[in-house]
C-alpha positions as CSV (number, residue, x, y, z in Angstrom):
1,X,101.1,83.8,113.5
2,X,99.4,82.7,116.2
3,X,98.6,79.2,115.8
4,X,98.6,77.1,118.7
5,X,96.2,74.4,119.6
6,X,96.5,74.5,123.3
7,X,96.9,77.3,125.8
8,X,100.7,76.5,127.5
9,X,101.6,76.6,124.1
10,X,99.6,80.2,122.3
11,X,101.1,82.0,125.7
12,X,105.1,81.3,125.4
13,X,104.6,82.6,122.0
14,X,107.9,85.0,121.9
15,X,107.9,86.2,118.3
16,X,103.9,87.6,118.2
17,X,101.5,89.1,121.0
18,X,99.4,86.0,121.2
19,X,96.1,85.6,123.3
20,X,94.3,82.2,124.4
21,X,90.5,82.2,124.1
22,X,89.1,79.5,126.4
23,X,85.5,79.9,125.5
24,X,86.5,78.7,121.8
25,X,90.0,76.6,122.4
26,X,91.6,78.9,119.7
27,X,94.8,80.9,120.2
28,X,94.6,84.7,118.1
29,X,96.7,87.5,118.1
30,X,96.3,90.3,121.0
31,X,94.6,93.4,119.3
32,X,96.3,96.9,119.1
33,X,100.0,95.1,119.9
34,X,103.0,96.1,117.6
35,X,100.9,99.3,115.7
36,X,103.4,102.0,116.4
37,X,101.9,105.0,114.7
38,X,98.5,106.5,115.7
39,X,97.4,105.8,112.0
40,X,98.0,102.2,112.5
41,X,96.7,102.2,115.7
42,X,93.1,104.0,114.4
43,X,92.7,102.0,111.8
44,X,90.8,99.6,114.0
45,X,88.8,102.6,115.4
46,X,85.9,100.3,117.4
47,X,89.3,97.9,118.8
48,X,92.5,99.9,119.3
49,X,92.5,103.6,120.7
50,X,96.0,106.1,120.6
51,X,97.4,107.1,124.0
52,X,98.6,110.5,123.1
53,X,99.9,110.9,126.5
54,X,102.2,108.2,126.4
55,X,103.3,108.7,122.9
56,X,104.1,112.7,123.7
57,X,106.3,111.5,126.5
58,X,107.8,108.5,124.5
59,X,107.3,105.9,127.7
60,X,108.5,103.1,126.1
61,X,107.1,100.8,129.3
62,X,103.4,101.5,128.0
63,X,101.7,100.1,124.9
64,X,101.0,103.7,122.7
65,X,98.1,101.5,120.8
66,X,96.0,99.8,123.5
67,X,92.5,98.1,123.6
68,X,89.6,99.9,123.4
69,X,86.9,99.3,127.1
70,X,85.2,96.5,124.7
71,X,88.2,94.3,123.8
72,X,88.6,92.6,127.4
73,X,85.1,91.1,127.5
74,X,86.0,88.2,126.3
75,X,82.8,86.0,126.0
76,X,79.1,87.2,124.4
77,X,77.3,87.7,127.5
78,X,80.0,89.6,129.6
79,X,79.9,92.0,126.1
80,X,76.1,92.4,125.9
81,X,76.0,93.8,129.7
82,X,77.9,96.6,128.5
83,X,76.4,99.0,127.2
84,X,78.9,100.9,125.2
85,X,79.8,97.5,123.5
86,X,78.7,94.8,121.2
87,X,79.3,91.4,120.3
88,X,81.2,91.0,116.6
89,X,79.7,87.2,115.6
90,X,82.1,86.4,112.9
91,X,85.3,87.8,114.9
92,X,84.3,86.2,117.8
93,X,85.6,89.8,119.7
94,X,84.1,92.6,121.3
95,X,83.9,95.9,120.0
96,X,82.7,99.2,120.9
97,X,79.5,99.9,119.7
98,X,79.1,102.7,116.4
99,X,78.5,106.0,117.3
100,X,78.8,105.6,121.2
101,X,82.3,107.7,121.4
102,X,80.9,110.9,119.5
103,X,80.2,113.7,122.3
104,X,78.5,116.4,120.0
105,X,76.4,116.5,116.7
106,X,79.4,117.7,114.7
107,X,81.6,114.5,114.9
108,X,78.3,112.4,115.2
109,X,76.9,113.6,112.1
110,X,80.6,114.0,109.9
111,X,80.1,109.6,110.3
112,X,77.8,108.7,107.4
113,X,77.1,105.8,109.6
114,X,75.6,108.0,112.4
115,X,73.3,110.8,113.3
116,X,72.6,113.2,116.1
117,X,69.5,112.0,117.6
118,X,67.0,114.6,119.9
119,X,64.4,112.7,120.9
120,X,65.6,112.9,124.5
121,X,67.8,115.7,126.1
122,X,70.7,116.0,125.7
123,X,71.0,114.5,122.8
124,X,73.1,111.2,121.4
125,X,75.1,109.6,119.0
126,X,73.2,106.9,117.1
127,X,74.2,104.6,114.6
128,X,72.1,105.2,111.1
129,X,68.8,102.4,111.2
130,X,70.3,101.4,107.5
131,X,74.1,101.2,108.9
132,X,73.5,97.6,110.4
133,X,73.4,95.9,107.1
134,X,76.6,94.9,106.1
135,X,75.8,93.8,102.4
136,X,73.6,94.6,99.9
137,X,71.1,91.3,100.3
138,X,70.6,92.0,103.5
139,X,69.9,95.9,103.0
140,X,67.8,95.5,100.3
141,X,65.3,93.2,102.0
142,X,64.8,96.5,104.3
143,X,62.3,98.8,102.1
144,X,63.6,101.9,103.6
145,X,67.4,101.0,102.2
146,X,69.1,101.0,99.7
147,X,72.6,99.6,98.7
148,X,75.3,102.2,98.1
149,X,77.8,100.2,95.7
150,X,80.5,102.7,95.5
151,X,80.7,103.5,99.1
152,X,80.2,99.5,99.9
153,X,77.2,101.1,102.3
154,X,73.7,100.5,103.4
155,X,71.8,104.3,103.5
156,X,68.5,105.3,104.2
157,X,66.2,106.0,101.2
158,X,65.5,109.4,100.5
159,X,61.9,110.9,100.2
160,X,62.9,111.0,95.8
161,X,63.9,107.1,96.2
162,X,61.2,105.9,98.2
163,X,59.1,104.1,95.3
């Protein structure tokens, strides 16, 4: 939809909610614009967030589904000073980083992907060591991994696994 080769042209785009990104001359489509329903909206859980608020008062002058902190750095370094955030290499985008928006061990822990960690007080959401593999060469070059096929997941080994 979006597929403009120079930046007057990507931003009078009428029919989609296109973006220019200079640091790659490419012209993509804005994240979170046009999801009207919060399951829409969270299905890009570490891009888009829900604005309850301005979905219970149906204010039709602000976007419902808007970008998450992350989605505004628009360039790798700006990202990495964030803390909350990380750099997504093949998307070329900004993300918020796993794990960082669980407050308390319950919601941490329901994400396979992340666990409650106490090694310093008060305690924080961190993503699984396995979780950063994203496919099953890279997971099972880690010893301590194995490759979950039916979940499409990277998991720690158990102590029965560990050969």
């Amino acid at each position: 939809p979006c597929y403009h080769t120079t930046e007057d042209g990507c931003l009078s785009e009428k029919e989609f909610a296109c973006e220019w990104k200079a640091d790659r001359s490419d012209c993509i489509v804005r994240p979170c614009v046009g999801k009207s329903t919060q399951q829409e909206c969270e299905a890009e859980p570490r891009v888009c967030e829900w604005d309850a608020a301005a979905a219970a008062n149906n204010n039709n002058n602000k976007e419902q589904c808007t970008p998450l902190k992350c989605v505004p750095h628009k360039d790798k370094d700006t990202c990495k000073k964030d803390v909350l955030c990380q750099w997504e290499e093949v998307a070329q985008n900004c993300v918020v980083r796993p794990c960082v928006l669980y407050e308390n061990d319950m919601t941490c822990d329901a994400d396979k992907k992340c666990h409650w960690d106490t090694t310093a007080a008060p305690g924080s959401c961190q993503l699984e060591p396995c979780a950063r593999y994203e496919n099953e060469t890279t997971c099972d070059l880690d010893t301590t991994c194995k490759w979950v096929g039916k979940e499409s997941a990277c998991v720690k080994k158990t102590c029965h696994t560990i050969p």
